[in-house]
DSSP file (Angstrom, degrees, kcal/mol; ACC not computed):
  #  RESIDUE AA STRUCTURE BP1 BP2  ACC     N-H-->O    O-->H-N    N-H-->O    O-->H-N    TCO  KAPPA ALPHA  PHI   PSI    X-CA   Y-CA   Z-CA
    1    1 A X              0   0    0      0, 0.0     3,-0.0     0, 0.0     0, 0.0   0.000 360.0 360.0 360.0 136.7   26.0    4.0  -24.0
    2    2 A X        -     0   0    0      1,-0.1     2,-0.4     3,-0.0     0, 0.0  -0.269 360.0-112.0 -61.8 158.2   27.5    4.2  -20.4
    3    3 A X        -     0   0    0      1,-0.0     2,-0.3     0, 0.0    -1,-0.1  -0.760  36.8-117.7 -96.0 132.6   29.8    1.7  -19.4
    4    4 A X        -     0   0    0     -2,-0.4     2,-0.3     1,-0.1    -1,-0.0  -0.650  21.1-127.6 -93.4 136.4   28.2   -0.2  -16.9
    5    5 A X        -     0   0    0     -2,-0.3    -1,-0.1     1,-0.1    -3,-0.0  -0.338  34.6-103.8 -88.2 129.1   29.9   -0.1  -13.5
    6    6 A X        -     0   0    0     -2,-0.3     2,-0.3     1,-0.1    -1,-0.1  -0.469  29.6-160.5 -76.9 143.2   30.8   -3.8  -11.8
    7    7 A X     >  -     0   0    0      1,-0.2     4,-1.1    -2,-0.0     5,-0.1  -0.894  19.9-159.8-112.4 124.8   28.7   -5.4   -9.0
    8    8 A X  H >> S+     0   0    0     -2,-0.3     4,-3.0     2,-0.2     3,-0.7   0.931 105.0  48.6 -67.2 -61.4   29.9   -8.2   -6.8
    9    9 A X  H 3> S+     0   0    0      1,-0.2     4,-2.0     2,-0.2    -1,-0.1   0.814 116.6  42.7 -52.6 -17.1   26.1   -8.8   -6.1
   10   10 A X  H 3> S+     0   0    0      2,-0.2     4,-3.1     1,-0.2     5,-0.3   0.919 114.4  47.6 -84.9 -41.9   25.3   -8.7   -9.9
   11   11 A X  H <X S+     0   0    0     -4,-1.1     4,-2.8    -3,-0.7     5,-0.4   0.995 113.2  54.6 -55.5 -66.1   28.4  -10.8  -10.9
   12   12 A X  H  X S+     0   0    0     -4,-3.0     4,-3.5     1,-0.3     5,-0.3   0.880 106.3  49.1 -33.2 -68.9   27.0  -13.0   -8.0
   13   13 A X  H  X S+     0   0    0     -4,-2.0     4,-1.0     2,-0.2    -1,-0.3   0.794 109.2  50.8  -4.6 -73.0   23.6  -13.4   -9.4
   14   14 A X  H >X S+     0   0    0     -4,-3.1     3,-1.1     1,-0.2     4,-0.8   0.953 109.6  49.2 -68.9 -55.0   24.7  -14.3  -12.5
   15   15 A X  H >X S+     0   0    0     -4,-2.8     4,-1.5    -5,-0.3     3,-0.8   0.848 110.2  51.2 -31.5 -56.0   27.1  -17.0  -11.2
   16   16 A X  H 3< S+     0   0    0     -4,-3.5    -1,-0.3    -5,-0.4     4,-0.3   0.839 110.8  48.8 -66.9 -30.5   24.4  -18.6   -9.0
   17   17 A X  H << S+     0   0    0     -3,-1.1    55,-0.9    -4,-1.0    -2,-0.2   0.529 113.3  53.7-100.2   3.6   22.0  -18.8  -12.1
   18   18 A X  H << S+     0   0    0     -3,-0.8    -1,-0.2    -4,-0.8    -2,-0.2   0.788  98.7  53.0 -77.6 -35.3   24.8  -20.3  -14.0
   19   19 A X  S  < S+     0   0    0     -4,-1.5     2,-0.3    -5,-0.2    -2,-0.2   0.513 106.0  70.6 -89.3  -1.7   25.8  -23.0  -12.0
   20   20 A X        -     0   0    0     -4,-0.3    52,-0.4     1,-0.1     3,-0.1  -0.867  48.5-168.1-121.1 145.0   21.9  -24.4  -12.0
   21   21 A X        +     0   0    0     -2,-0.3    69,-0.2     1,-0.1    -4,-0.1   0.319  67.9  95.6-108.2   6.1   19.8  -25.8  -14.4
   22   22 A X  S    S-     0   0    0     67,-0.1    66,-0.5    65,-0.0    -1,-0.1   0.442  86.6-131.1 -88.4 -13.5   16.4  -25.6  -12.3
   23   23 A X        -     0   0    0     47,-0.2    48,-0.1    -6,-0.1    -2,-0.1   0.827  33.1-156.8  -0.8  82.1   15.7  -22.5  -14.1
   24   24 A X        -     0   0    0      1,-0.2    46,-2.2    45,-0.2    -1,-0.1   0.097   7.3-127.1 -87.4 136.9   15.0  -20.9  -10.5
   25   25 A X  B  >  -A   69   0A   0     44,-0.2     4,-1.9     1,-0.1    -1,-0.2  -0.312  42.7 -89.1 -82.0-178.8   12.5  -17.4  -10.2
   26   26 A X  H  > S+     0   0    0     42,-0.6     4,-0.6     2,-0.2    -1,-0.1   0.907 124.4  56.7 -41.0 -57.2   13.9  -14.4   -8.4
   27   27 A X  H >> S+     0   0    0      2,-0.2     3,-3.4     1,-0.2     4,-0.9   0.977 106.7  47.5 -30.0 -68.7   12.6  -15.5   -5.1
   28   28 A X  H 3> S+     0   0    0      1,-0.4     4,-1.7     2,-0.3    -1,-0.2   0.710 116.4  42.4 -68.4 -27.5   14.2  -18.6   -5.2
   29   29 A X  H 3X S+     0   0    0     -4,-1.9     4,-1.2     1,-0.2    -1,-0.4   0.568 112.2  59.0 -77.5 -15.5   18.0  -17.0   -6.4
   30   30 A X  H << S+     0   0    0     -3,-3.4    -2,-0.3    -4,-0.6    -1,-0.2   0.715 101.7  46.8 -45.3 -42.6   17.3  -14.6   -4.0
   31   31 A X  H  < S+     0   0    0     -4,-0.9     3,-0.4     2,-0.2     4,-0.3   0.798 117.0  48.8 -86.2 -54.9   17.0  -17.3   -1.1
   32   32 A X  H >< S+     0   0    0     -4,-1.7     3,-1.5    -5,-0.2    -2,-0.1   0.948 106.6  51.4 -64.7 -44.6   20.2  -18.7   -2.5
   33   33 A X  G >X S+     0   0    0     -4,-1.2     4,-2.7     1,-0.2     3,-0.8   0.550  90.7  83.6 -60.6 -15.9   22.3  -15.3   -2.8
   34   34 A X  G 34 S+     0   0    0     -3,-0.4    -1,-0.2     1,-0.2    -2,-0.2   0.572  85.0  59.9 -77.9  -7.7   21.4  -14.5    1.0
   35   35 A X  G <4 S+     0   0    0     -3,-1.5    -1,-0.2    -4,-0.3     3,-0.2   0.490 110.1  34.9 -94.2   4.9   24.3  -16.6    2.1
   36   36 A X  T <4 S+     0   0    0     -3,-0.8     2,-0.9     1,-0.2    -2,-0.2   0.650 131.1  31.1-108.2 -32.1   26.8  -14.9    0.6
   37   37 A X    ><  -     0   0    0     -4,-2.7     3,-1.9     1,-0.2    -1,-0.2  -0.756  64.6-167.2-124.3 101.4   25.3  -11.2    1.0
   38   38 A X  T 3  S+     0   0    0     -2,-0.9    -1,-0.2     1,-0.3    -4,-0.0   0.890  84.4  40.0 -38.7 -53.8   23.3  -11.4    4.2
   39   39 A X  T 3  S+     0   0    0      2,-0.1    -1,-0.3     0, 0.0     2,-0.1  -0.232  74.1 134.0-115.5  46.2   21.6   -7.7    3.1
   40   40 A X    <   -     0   0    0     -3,-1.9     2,-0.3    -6,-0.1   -10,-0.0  -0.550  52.6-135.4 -73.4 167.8   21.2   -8.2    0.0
   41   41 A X     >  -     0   0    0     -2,-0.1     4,-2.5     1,-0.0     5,-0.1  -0.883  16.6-131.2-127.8 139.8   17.3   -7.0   -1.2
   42   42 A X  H  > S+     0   0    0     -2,-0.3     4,-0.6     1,-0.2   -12,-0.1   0.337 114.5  57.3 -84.9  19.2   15.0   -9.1   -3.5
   43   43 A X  H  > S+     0   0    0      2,-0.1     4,-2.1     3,-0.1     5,-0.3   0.667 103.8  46.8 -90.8 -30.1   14.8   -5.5   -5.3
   44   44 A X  H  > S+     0   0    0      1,-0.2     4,-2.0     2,-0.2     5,-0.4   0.969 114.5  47.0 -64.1 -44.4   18.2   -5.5   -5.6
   45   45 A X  H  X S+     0   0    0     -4,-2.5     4,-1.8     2,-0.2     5,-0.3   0.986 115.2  48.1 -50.6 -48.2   17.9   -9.4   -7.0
   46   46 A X  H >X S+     0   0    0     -4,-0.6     3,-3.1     2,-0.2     4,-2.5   0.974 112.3  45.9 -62.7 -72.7   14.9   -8.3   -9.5
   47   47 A X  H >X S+     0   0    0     -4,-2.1     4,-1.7     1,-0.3     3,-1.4   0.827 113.4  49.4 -60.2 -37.5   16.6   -5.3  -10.9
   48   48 A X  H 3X S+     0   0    0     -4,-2.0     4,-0.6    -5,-0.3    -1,-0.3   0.738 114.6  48.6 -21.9 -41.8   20.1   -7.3  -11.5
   49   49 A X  H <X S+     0   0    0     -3,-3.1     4,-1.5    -4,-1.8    -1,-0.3   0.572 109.7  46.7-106.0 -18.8   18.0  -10.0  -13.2
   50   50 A X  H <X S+     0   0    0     -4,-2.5     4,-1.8    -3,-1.4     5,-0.4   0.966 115.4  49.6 -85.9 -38.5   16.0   -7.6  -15.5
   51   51 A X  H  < S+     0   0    0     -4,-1.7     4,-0.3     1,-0.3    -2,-0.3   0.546 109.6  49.4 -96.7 -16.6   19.4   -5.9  -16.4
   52   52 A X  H >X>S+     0   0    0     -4,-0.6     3,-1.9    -5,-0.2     5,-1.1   0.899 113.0  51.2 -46.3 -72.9   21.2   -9.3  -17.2
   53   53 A X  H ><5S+     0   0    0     -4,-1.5     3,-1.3     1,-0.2    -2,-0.3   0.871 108.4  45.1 -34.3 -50.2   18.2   -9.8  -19.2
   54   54 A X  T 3<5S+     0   0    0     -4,-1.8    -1,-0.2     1,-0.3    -3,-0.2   0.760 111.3  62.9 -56.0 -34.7   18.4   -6.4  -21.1
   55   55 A X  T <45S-     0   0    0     -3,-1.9    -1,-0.3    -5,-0.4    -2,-0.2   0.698 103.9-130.5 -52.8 -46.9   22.1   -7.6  -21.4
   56   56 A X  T <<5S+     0   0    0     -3,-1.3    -3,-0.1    -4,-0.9    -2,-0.1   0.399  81.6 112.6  61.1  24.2   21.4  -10.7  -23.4
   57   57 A X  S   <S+     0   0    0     -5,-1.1    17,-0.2     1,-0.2     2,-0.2   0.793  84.2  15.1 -85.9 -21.9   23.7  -12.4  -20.6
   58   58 A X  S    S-     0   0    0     -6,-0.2     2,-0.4    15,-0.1    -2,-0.4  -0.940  74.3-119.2-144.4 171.0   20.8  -14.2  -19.5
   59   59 A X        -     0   0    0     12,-3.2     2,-0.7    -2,-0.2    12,-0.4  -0.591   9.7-159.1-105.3 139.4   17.1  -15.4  -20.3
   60   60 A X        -     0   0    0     -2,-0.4     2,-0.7    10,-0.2    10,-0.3  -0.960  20.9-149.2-106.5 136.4   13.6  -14.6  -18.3
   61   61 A X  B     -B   69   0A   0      8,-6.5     8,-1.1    -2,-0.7     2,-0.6  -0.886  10.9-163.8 -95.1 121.6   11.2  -17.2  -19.2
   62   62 A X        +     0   0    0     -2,-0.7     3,-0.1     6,-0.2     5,-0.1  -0.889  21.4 163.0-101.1 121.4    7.4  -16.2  -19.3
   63   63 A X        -     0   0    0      1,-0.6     2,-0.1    -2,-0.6    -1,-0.1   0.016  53.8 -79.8-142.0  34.0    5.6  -19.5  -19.3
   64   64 A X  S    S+     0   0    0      2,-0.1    -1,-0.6     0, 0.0     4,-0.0  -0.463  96.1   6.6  93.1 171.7    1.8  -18.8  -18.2
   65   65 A X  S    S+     0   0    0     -3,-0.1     2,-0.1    -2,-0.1     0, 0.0   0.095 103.1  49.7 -45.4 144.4    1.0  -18.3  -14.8
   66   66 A X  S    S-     0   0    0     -4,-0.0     2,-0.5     2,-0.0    -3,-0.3  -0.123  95.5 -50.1 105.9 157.7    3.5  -18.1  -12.1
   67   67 A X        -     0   0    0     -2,-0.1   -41,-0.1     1,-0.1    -2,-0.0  -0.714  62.8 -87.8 -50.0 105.0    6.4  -16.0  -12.0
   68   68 A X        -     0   0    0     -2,-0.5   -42,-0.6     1,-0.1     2,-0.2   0.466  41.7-154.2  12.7 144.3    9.1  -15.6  -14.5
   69   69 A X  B     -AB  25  61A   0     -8,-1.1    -8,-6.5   -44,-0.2     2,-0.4  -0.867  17.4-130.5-134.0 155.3   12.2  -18.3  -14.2
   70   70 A X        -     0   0    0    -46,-2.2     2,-0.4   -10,-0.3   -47,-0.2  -0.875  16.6-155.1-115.3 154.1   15.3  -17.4  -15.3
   71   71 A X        -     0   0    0    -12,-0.4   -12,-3.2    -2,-0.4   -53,-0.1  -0.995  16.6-176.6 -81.1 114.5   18.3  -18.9  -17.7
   72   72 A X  S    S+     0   0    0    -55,-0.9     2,-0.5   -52,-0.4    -1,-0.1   0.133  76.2  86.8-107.8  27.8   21.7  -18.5  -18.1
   73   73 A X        +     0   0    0      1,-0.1    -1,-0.1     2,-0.0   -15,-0.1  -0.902  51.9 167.4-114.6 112.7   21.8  -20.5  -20.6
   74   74 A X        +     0   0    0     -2,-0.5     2,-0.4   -17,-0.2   -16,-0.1  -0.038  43.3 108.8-104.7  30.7   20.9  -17.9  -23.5
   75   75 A X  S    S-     0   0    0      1,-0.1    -2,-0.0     0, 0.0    -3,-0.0  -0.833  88.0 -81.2-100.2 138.6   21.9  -20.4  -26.6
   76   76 A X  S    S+     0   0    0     -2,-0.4     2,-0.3     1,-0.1    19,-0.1  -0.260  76.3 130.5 -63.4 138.0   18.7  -21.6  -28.6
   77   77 A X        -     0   0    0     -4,-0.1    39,-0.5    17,-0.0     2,-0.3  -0.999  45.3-126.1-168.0 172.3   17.1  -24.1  -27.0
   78   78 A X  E     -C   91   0B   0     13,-0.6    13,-2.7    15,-0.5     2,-0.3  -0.868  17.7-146.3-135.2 175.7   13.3  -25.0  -25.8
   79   79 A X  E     -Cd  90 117B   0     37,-1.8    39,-1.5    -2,-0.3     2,-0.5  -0.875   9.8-137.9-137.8 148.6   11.8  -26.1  -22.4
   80   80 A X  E     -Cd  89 118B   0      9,-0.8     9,-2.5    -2,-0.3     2,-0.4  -0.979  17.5-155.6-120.5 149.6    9.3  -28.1  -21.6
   81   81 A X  E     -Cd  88 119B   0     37,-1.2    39,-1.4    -2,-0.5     2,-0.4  -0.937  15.9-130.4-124.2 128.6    7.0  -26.8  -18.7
   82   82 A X  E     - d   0 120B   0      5,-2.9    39,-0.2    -2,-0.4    37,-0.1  -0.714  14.3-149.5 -92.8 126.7    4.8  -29.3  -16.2
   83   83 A X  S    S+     0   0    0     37,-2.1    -1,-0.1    -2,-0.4    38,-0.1   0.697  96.4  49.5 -57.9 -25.3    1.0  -27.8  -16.3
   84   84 A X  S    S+     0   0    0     36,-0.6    -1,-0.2     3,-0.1    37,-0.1   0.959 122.2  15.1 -96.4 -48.9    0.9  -29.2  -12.9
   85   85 A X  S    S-     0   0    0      2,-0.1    -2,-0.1     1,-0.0    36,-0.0   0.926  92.6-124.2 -77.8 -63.5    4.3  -28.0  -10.4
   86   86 A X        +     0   0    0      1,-0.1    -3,-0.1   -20,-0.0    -1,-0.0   0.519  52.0 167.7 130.7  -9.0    5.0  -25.6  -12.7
   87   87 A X        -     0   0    0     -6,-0.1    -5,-2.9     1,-0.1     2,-0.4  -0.065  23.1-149.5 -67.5 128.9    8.5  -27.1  -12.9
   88   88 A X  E     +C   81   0B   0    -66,-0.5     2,-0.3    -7,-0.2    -7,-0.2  -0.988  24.0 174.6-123.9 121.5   10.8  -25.5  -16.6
   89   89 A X  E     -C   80   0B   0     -9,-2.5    -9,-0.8    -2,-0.4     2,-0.7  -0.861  29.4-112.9-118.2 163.9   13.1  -28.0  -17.8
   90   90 A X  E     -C   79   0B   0     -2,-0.3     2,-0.4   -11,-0.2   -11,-0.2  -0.873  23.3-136.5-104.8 155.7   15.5  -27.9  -21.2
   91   91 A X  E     -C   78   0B   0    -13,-2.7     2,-2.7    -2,-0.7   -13,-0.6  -0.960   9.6-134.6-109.5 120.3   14.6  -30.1  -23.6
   92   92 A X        +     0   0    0     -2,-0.4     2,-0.3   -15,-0.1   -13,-0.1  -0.384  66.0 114.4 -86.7  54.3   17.9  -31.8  -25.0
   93   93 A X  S    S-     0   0    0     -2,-2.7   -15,-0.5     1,-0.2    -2,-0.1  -0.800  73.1 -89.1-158.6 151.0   16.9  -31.4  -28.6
   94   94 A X        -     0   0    0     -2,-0.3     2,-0.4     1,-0.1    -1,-0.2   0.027  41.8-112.9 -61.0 150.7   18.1  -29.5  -31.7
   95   95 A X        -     0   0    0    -19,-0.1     2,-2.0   -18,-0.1     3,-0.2  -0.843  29.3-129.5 -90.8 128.5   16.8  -25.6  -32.6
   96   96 A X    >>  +     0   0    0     -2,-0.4     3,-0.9     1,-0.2     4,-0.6  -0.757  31.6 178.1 -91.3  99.3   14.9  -25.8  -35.4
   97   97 A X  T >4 S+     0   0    0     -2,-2.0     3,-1.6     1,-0.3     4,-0.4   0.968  73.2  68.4 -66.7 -45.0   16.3  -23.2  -37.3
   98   98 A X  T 3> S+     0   0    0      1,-0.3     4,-1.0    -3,-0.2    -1,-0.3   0.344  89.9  76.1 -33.5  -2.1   14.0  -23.8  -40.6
   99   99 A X  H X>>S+     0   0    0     -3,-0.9     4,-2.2     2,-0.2     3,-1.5   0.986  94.0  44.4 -75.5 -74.1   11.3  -22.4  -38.1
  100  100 A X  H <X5S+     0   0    0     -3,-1.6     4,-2.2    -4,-0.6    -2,-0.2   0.843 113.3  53.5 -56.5 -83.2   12.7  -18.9  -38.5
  101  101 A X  H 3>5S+     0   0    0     -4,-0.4     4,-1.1     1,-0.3    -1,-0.3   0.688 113.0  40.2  -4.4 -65.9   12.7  -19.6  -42.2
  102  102 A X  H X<5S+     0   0    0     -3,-1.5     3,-1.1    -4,-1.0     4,-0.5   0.991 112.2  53.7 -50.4 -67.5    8.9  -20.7  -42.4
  103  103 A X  H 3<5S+     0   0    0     -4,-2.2    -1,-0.2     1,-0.2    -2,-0.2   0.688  98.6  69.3 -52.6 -14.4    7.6  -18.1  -40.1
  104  104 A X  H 3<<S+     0   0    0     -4,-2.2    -1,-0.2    -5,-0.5    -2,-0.2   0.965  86.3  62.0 -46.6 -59.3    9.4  -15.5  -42.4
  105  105 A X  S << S+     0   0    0     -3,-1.1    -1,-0.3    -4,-1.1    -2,-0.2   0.539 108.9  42.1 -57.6 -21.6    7.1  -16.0  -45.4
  106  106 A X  S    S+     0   0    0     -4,-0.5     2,-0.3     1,-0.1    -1,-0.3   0.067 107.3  86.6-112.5  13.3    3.5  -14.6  -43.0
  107  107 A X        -     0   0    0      1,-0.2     4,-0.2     4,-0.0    -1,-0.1  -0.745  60.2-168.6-138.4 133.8    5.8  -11.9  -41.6
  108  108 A X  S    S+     0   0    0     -2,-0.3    -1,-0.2     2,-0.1    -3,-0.0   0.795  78.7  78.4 -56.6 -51.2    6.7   -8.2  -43.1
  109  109 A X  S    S-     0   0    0      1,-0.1     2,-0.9    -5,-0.0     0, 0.0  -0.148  91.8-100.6 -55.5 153.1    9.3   -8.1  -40.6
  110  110 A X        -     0   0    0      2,-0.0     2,-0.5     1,-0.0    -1,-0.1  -0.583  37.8-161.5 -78.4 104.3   12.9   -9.7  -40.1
  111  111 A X        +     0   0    0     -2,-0.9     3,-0.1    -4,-0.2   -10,-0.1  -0.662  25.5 159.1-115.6 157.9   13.1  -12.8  -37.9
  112  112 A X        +     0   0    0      1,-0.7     2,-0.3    -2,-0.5    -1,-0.1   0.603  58.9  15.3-126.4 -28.9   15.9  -14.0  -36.4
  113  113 A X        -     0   0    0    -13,-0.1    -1,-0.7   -14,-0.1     2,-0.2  -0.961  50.7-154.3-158.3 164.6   15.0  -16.3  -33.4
  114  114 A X        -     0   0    0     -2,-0.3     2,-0.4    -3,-0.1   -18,-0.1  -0.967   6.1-152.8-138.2 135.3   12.2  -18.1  -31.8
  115  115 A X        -     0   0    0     -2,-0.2     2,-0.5   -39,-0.1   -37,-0.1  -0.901  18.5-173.0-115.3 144.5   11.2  -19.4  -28.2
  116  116 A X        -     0   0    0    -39,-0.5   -37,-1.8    -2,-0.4     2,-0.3  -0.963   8.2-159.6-141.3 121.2    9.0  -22.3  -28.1
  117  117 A X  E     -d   79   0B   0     -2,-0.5     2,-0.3   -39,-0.2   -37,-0.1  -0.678   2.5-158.3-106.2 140.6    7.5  -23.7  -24.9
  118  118 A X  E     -d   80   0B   0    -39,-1.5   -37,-1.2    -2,-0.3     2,-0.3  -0.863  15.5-165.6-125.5 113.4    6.1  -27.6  -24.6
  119  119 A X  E     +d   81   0B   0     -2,-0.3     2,-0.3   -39,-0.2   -37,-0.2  -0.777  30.5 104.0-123.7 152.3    3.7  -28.0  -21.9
  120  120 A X  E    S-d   82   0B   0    -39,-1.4   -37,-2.1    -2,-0.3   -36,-0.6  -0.929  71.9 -52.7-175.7-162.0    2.4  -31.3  -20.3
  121  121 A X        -     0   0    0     -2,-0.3     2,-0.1   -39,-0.2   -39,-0.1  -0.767  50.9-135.7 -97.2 140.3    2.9  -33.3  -17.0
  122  122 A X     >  -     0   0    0     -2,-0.4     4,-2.6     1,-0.1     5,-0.1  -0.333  37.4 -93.1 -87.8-157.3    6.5  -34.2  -16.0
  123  123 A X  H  > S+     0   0    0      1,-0.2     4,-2.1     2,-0.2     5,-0.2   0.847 114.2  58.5 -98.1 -32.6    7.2  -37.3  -14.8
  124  124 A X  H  > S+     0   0    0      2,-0.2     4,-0.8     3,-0.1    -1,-0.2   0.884 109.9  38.1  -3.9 -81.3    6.7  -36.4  -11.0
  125  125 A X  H  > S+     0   0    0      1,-0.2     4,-2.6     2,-0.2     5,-0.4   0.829 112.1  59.7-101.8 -38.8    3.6  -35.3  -10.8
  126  126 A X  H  X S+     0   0    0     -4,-2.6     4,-1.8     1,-0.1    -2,-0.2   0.972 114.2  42.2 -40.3 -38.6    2.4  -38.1  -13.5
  127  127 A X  H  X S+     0   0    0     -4,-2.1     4,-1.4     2,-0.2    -2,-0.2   0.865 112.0  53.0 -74.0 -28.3    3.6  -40.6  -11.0
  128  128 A X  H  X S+     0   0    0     -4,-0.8     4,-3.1    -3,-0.2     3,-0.3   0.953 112.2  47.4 -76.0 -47.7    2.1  -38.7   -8.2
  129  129 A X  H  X S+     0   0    0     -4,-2.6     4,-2.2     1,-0.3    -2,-0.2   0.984 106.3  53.7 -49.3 -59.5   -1.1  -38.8  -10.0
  130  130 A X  H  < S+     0   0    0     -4,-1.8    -1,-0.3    -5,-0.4    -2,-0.2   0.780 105.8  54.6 -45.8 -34.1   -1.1  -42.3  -10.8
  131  131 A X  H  < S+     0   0    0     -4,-1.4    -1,-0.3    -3,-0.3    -2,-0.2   0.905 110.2  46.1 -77.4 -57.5   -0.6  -43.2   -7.0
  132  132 A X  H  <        0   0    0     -4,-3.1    -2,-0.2     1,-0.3    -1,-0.1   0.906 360.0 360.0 -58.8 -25.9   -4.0  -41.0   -5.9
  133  133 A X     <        0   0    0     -4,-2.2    -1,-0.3    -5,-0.3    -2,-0.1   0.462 360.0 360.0 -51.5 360.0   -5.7  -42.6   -8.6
């Protein structure tokens, strides 16, 4: 494999999606990365962010409608996602590794990891609700 050639703006990227837990789409790291590189391009942001991904330096999260959010925190862990904002939080709770374990026995294949999504209302837009009510 070629040795991949260093990017301030990729380095950057990765730095801004480190230092946040919001787990932020493209746009929105895009938005953030425009103050340090004025011409930076939100193609430039997208392909950086798929090639982190590709990387294993960082995560995309696919959660159902809406855009991909990203991680850069790539360690197992699960998220919980609000049906209503739309809003990816971590959930501060243990990997169930015995998962992998379980799932083995109905698969022919070799599994190694799992991603697990929890969806509901956060606590936000429950309160918000509760007020209109």
């Amino acid at each position: 494999m070629k040795a991949l050639k260093y990017s301030r703006q990729r380095e950057c990227i990765k730095d801004c999606l480190m230092r946040r837990h919001d787990h932020p789409t493209a746009d929105t790291l895009y938005m953030s990365i425009r103050e340090e590189f004025p011409n930076i391009s939100l193609g430039t942001v997208y392909r950086n962010l798929n090639l982190l991904v590709d990387l294993g330096e960082i995560r995309k999260l696919s959660c159902g409608s809406g855009p991909d959010r990203f991680d850069g925190d790539t360690s197992p862990h699960y998220h919980f996602v609000c049906r209503e904002c739309g809003e990816v939080e971590d959930l501060p709770m243990e990997a169930f590794q015995d998962l992998n374990q379980a799932a083995q026995r109905y698969c022919s294949g070799r599994i190694d990891s799992h991603a697990t999504y929890f969806y509901g209302t956060c606590e936000n837009c429950s309160k918000k609700s509760a007020q209109s009510a």
